[in-house]
C-alpha positions as a printed Julia matrix, in Angstrom:
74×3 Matrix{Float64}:
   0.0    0.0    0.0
   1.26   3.52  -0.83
   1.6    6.41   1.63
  -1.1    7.96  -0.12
  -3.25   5.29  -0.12
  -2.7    5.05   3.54
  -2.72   8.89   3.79
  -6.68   8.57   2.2
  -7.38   5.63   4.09
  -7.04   7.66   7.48
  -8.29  10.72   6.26
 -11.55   8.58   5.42
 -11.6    7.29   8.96
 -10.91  10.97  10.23
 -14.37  11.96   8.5
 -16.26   9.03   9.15
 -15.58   9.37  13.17
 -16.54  13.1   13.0
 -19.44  13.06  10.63
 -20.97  10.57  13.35
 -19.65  12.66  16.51
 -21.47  15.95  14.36
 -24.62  13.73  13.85
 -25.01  11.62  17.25
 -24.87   8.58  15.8
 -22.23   5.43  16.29
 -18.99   5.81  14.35
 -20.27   2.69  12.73
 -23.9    4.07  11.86
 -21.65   7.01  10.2
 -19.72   4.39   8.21
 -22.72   2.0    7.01
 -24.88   5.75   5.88
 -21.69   7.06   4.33
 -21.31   3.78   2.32
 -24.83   3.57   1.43
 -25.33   7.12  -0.06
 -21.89   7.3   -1.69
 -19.95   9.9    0.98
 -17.33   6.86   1.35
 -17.03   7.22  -2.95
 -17.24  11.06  -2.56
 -14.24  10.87  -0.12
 -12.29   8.7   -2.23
 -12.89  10.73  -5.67
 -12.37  14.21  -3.99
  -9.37  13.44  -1.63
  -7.0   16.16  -3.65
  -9.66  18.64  -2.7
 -11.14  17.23   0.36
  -8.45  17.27   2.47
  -7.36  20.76   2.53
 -11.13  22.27   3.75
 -11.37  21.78   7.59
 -13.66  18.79   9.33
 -16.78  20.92   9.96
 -16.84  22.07   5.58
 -16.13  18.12   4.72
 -18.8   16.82   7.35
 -20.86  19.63   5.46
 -19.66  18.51   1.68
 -20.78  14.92   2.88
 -23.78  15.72   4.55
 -24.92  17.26   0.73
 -23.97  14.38  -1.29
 -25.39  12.17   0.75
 -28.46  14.34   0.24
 -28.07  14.19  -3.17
 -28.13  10.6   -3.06
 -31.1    9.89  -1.22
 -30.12  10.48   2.32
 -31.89  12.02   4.87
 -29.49  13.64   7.59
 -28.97  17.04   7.59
């Protein structure tokens, strides 16, 4: 694995852990929703852009495309 795979991985985990501390919900709730309305893709796709906006705007960016995807937490 390369250190930017790694370097995505964790950042992943990062917003996982706070979009469900943001939310009230389990860090694994977070995960399952994330996966399910594509904010795990999103995070993946975006990482060059993602990870230079702080926590609170990506917890934001995620909460809108999971929106976008059918979602339902705002």
């Amino acid at each position: 694995m390369t250190k930017k795979e790694k370097n995505i991985i964790n950042y992943i985990v990062i917003c996982i852990n706070e979009f469900a501390k943001q939310c009230g919900i389990t860090s694994k709730e977070a995960y399952l929703y994330l996966r399910d309305f594509k904010g795990i893709e999103f995070l993946k796709e975006n990482y060059e852009a993602e990870h230079t906006v702080s926590l609170d705007d990506a917890v934001d960016d995620l909460k809108q495309v999971c929106m976008n995807n059918g979602g339902g937490i705002k």
